[in-house]
C-alpha positions as CSV (number, residue, x, y, z in Angstrom):
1,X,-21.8,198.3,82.4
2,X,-21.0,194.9,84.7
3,X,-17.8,196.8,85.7
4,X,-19.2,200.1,86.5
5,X,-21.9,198.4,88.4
6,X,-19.8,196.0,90.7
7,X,-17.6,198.7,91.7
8,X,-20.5,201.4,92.6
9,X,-22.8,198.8,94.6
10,X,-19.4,196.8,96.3
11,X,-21.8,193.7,96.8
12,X,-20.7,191.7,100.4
13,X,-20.9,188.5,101.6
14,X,-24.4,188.3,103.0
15,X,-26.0,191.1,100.8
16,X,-29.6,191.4,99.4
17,X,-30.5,192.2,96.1
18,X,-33.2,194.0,94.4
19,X,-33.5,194.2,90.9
20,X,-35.8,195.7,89.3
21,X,-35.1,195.5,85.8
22,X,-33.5,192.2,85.7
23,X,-34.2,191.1,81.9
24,X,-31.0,188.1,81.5
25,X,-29.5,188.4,84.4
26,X,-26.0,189.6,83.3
27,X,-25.6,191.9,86.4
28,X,-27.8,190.0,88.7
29,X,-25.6,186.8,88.7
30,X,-22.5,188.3,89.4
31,X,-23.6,190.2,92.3
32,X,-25.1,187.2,93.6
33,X,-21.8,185.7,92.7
34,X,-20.4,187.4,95.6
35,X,-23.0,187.8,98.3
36,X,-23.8,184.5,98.3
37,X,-27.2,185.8,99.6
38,X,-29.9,184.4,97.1
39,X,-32.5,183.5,99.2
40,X,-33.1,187.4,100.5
41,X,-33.2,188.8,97.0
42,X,-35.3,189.5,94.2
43,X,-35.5,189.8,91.1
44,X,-38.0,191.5,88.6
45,X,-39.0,191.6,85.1
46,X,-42.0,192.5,83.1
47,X,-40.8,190.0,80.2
48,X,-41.9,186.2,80.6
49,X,-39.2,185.3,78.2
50,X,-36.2,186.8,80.7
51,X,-37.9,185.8,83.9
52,X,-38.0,181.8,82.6
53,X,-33.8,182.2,81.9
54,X,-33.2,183.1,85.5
55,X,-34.9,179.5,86.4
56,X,-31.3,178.3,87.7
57,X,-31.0,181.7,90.0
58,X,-34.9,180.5,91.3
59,X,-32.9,177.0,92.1
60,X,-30.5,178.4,94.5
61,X,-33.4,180.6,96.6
62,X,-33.9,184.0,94.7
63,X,-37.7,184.7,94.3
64,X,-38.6,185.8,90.8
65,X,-41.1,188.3,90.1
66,X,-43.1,188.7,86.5
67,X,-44.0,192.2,86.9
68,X,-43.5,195.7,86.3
69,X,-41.1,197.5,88.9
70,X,-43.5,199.7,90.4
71,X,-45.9,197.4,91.6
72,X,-43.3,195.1,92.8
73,X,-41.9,198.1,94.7
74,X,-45.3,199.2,95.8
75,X,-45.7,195.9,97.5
76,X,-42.4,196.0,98.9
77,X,-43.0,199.7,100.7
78,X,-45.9,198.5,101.8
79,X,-44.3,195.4,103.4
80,X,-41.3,197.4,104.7
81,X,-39.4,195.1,102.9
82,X,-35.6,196.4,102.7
83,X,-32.6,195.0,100.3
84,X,-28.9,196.1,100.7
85,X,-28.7,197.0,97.2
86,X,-31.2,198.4,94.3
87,X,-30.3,197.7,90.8
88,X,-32.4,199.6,87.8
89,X,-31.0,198.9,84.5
90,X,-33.7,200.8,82.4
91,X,-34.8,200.4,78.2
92,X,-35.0,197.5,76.1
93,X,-32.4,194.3,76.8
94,X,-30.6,193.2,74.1
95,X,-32.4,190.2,73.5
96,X,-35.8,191.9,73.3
97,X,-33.9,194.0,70.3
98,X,-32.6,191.2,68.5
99,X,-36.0,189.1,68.5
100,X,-37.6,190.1,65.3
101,X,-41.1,189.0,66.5
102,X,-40.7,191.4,69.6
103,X,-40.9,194.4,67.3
104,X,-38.7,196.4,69.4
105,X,-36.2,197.1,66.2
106,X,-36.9,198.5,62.9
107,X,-33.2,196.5,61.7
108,X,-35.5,193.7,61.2
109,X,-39.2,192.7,60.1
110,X,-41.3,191.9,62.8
111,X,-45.0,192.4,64.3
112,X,-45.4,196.3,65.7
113,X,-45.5,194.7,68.9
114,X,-43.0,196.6,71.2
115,X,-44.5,195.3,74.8
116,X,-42.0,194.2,77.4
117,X,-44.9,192.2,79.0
118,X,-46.5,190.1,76.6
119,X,-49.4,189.6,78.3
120,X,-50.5,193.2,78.5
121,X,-53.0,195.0,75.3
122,X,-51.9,197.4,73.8
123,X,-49.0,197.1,71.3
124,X,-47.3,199.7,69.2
125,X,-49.4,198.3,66.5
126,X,-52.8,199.7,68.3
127,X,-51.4,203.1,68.8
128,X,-49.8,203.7,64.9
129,X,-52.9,202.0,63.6
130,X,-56.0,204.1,66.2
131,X,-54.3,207.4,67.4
132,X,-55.4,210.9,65.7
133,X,-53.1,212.6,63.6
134,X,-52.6,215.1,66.5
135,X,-51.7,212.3,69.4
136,X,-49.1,211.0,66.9
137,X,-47.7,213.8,66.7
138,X,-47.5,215.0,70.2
139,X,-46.7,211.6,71.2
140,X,-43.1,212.1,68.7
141,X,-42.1,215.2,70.4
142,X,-42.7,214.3,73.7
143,X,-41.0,211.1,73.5
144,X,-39.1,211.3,70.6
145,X,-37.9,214.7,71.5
146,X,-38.9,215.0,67.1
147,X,-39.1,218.3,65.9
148,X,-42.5,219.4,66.0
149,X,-42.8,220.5,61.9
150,X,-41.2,216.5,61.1
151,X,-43.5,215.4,63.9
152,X,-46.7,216.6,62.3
153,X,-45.0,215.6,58.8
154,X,-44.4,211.7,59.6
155,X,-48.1,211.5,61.7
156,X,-50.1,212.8,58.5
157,X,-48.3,210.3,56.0
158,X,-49.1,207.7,59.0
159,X,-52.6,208.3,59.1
160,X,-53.2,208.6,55.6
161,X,-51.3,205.2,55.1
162,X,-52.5,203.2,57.9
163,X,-53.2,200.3,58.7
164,X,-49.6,198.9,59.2
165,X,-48.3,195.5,60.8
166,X,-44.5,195.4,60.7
167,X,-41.6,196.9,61.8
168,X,-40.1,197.8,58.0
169,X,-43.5,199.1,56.7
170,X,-43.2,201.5,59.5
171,X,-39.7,202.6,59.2
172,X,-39.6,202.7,55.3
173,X,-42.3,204.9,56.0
174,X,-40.6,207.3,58.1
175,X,-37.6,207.4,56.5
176,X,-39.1,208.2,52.8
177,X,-40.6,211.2,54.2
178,X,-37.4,212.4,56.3
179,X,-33.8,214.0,55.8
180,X,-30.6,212.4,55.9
181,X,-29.4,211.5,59.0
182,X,-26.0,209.5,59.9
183,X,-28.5,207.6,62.2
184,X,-31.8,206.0,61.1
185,X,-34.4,208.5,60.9
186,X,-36.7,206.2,62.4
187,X,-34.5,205.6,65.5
188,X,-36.8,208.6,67.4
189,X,-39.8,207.6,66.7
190,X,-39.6,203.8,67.2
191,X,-38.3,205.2,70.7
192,X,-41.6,207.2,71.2
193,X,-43.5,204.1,70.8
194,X,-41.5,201.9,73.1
195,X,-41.9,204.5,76.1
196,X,-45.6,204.8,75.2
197,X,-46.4,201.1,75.0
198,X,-45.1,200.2,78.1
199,X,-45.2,203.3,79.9
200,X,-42.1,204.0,80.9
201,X,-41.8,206.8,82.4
202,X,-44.6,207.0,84.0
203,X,-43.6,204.3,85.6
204,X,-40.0,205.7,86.4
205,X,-41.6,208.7,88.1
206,X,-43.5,207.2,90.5
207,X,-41.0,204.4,91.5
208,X,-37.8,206.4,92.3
209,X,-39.7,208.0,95.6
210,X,-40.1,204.7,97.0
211,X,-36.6,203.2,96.5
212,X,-35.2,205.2,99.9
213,X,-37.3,203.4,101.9
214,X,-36.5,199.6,100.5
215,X,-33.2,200.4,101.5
216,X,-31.1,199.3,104.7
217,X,-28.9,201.8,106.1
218,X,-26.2,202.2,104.2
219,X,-27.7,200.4,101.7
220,X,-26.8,201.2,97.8
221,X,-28.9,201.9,94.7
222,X,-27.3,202.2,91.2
223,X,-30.0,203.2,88.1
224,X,-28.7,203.0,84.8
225,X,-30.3,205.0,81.7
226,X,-30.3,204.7,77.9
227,X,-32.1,208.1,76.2
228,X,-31.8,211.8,78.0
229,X,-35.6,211.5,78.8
230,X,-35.3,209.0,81.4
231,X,-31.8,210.3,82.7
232,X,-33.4,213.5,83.0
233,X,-36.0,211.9,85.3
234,X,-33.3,210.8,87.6
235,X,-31.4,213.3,87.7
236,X,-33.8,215.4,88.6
237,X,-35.0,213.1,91.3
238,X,-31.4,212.1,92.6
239,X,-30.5,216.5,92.8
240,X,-33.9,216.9,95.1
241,X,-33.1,214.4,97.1
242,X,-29.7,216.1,97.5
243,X,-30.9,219.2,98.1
244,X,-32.9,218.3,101.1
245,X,-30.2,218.8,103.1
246,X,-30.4,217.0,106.5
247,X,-33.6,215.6,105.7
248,X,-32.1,213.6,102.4
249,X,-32.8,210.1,102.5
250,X,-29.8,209.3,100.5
251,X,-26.3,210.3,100.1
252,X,-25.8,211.1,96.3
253,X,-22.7,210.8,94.1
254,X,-21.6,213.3,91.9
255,X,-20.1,211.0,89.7
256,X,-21.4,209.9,86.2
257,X,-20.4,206.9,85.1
258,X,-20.4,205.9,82.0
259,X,-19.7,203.2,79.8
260,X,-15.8,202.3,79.4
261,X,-13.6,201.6,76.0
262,X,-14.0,197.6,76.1
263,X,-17.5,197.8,76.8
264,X,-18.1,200.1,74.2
265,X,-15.9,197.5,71.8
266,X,-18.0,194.9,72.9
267,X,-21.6,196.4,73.0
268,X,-21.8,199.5,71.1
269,X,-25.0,199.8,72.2
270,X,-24.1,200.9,75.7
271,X,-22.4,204.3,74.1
272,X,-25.4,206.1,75.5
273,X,-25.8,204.4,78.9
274,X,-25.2,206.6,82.1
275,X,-24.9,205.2,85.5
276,X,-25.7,207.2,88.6
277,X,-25.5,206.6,92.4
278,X,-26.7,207.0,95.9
279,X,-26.6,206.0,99.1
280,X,-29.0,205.5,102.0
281,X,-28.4,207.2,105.3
């Protein structure tokens, strides 16, 4: 969503950056592109891998950060740090998908790894192979949004079939003991993993009350989300901050973007990608 994101944040000569989810820097360089301000912004990424291909960013001045957003952000609010712009572009990176070995995608064999920081322990393949019955289950409708009878159905054929080490035992797993879908039936529960392996949205939910305050006045901050779970997480977020009336921190567009006709032609995997807005006071 380059497009969608340039015209929302309006980056000016002179402009900081934060962003918080920078993975390959597709939006990062542009913007910097037109501020021309590298040296007052940052970047952030849980992912070694991403955070070593934004080396030539690092070259011009922009510090690079091999973290995860919130205690980036926590550091920041406690410095009183403040950035012109906030860029969130939440989920998994296309890269991390394509990468076999990342484990990310059940299109191709890999380790059950799923961690966008390599360096932390516990991978998908600890929770499929050491949660109960019951946790695997709850874990699939809470994050899967799974129906609770399939849920239950898919953790008792894990359990009883456990231990597993790849991607495809997984998902031919999943998919042997589930109904036709038009999308893979192990598309839901993959997802469930992801969010619990890195903690997603627990992370989300803490970080969003913070941003306000890293911005300048009339500073920007654009988040972009992939599943309903996280949107609903900002949404929520971005209508309370709304509703506060003249106490709101932010100014808070209406508008939902989402992704246009070439994009889509170009990265289908953008379809469900939904852009929102705000604006400090």
């Amino acid at each position: 969503m380059l497009g969608e994101v340039l015209d929302v944040l309006q980056p000016q000569k002179g402009e900081s950056l934060l962003d918080l989810t920078a993975g390959f820097g597709g939006h990062s360089r542009r913007i910097l592109e037109q501020t021309g301000e590298y040296e007052e912004s940052v970047l952030v990424d849980r992912d070694q891998v991403a955070i070593d291909s934004l080396s030539d960013l690092a070259a011009k001045g922009a510090t690079l950060l091999h973290m995860d957003f919130l205690t980036a952000v926590s550091a920041f609010f406690v410095e009183k740090r403040r950035f012109d712009m906030i860029l969130a572009d939440l989920g998994v990176s296309s890269p991390q998908l394509d990468e076999s070995e990342r484990g990310f995608s059940f299109m191709y064999e890999g380790d059950l790894d799923m961690r966008m920081d390599q360096t932390q322990g516990t991978t998908a393949k600890t929770i499929i192979n050491s949660y109960s019955e019951r946790d695997l289950a709850e874990l699939f409708v809470k994050y899967g949004e799974v129906k609770r009878g399939l849920a239950a159905k898919v953790a008792r054929e894990i359990t009883h079939a456990r231990p597993f080490s790849t991607t495809k035992q997984l998902a031919d797993l999943i998919k042997a003991h589930t109904p036709y879908s038009r999308h893979h039936p192990a598309t839901r529960f993959f997802q469930a993993l992801r969010i619990e392996v890195n903690d997603e949205l627990g992370l989300l939910e803490k970080v969003l009350p913070m941003l306000p305050d890293l911005l300048n006045p009339r500073g920007r901050l654009c988040v972009i989300t992939f599943h309903s779970l996280e949107d609903r997480i900002v949404k929520s977020w971005l209508q309370d901050e709304a509703g506060k009336g003249l106490e709101s921190r932010l100014i808070v567009s209406k508008q939902l973007h989402t992704s246009g006709v070439s994009e889509l032609e170009n990265n289908p995997r953008a379809r469900s990608a939904k852009l929102r807005f705000a604006a400090r006071v």
